[in-house]
C-alpha positions in Angstrom: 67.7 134.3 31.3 67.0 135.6 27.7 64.5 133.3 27.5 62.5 134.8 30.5 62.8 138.4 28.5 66.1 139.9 30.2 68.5 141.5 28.3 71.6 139.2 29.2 74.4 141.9 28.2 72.8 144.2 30.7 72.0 142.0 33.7 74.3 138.7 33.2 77.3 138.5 36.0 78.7 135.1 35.3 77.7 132.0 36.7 79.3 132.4 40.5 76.9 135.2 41.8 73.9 132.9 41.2 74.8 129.9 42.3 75.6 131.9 45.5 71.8 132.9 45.5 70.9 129.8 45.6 73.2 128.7 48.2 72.2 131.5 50.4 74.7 133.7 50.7 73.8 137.5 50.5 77.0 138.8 48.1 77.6 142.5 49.8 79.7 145.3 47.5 83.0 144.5 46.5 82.2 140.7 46.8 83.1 138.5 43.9 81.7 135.4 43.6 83.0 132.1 41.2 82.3 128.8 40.8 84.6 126.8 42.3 85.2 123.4 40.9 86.5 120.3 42.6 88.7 118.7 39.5 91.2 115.8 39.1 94.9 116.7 37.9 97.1 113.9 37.0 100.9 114.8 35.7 100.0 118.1 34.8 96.7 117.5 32.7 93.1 118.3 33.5 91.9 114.5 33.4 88.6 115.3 35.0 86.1 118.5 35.7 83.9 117.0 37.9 86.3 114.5 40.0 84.6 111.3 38.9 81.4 113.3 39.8 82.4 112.8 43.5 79.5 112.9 46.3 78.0 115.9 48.0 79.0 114.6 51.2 82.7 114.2 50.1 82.9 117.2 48.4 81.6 119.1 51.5 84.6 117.5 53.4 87.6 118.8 51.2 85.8 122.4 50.8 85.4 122.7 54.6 88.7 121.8 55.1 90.0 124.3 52.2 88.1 127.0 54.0 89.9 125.8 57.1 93.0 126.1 55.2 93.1 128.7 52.8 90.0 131.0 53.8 90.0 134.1 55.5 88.9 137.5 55.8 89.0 138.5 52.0 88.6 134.6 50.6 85.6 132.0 51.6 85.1 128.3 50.3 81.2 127.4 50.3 80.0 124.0 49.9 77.9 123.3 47.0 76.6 120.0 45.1 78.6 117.4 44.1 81.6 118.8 42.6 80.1 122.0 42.3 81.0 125.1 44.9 81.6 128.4 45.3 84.4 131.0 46.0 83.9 134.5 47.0 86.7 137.1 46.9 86.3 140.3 48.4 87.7 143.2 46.5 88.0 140.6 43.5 88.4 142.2 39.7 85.8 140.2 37.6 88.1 141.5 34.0 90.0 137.7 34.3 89.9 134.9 31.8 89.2 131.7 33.0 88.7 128.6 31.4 85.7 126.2 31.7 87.2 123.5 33.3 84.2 120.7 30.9 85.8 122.7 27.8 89.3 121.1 28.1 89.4 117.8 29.0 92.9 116.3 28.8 94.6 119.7 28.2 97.9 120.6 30.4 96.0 123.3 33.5 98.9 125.3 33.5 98.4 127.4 30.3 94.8 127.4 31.3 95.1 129.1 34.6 93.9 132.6 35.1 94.7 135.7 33.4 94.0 139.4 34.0 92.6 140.9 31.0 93.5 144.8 32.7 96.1 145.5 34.5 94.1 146.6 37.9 92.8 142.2 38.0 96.4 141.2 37.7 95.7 141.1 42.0 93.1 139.0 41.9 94.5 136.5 38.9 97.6 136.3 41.0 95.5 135.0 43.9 93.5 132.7 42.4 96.0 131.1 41.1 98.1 131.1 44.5 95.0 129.3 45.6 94.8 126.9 42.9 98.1 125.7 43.5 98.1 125.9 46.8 94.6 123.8 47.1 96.7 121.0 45.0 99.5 120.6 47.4 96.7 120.5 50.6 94.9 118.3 48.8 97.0 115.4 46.8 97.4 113.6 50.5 93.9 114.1 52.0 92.7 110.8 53.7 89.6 111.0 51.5 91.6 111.6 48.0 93.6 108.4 49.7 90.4 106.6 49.8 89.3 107.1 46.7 92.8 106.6 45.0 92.5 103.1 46.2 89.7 102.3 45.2 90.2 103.5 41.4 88.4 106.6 41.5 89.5 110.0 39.8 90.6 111.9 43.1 89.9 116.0 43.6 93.0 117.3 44.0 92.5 120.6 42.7 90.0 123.7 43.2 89.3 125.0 39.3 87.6 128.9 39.7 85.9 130.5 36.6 83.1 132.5 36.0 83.3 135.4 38.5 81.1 138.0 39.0 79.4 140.6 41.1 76.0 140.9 42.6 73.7 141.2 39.2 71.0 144.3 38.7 68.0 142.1 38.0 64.4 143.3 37.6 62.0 140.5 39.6 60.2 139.3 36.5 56.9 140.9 38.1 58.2 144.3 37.7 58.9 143.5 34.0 55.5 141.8 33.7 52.6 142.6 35.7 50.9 139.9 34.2 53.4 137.2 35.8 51.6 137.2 39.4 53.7 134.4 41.1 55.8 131.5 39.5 58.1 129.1 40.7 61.5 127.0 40.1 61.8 123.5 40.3 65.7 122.4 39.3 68.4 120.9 41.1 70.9 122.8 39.8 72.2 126.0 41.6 72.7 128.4 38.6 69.1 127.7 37.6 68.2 128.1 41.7 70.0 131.3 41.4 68.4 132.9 38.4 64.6 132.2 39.8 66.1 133.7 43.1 66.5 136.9 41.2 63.4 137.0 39.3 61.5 136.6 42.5 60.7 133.1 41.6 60.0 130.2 44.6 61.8 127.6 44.6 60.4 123.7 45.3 63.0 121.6 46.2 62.2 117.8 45.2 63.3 114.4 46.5 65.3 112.8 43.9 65.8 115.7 42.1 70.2 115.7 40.5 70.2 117.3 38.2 71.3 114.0 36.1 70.4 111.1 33.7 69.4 109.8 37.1 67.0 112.4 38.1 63.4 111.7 39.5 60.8 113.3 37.0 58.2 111.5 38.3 58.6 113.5 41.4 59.1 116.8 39.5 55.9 116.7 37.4 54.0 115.8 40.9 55.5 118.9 42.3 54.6 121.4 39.9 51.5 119.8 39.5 50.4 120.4 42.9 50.8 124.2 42.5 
């Protein structure tokens, strides 16, 4: 964001309200958004952030059952990519500390869960971590943790929220500079989705495209090329 000329103190709500840009979902007042991590627990310790980087289409099963579960009128689950979501907490206090869950590997969760840093977000740390623990008991026995318990894989046992914030107050990059007529964003990563969102930019989605070691660049440069 800095690097497109915004002033990042100003403007910057954490990492949940952009990924829900790119996602599609409209944050109203009041609405607090996080990402949501699906992460693997074992005997207390944060083994793994990204659940053995499970599958979108696994992923998508647990979160839509969590939202079955555990969502209602004030909390929603949305499905994101790979072990990448989102959750958005209405009449949530964004003055918490959470922890990047790719920041402690191997470290016990409960010292890491969340804390309100004023005592108005003690609320919302409370739930959160109601959530947390509560998404570990639905979870440790899902058919597809099962699954992938058998067959040697890190399961995702555990939802993991941090970075919350509200809708951000950002200028579209045209209004900063008139020269910038149209531009576009070509990533497959939703916080990067989310910031061209804001700035007005289009987003090309391209096959292939992860996000990875594994992703297609071949079929990136073609994209951009072509416009």
């Amino acid at each position: 964001m800095s690097v497109l000329g915004y002033n990042l103190p100003k403007v910057y709500e954490g990492r949940g309200p952009l990924e829900a840009a790119s996602i599609g979902i409209d944050l109203q007042p009041g609405e607090m958004a996080m990402r949501c991590n699906l992460i693997c627990v074992e005997e207390e310790i944060l083994k793994n952030h990204s659940s053995g980087h499970i599958s979108t289409e696994e992923a998508d099963v647990l979160i839509q059952f969590l939202q079955e579960k555990l969502g209602n009128d004030r909390v929603r689950f949305h499905s994101g990519v790979q072990y990448r979501h989102l959750l958005v907490i209405k009449g949530g206090n964004k003055q918490i500390d959470c922890t990047p869950p790719h920041d402690v590997p191997l470290k016990p969760f409960g010292p890491l869960m969340v804390k309100a840093l004023v005592p108005e977000a003690q609320e919302t740390a409370d739930l959160i971590n109601e959530l947390i623990l509560k998404s570990q008991e639905l979870l440790k026995d899902h058919p597809l943790n099962l699954k992938r318990m058998a067959e040697g894989k890190d399961t995702a046992n555990s939802i993991w929220p941090w970075s919350p914030g509200y809708r951000p107050q950002m200028p579209l990059l045209a209004d900063t500079f008139p020269q910038v007529k149209r531009g576009a964003v070509i990533s497959a990563v939703d916080l990067i989705n989310g910031i061209g969102y804001y700035a007005g930019l289009r987003r090309i989605a391209v096959e292939g495209a992860t996000g990875l070691y594994n992703t297609n660049y071949e079929n990136k440069v073609a994209a951009a090329s072509k416009r």
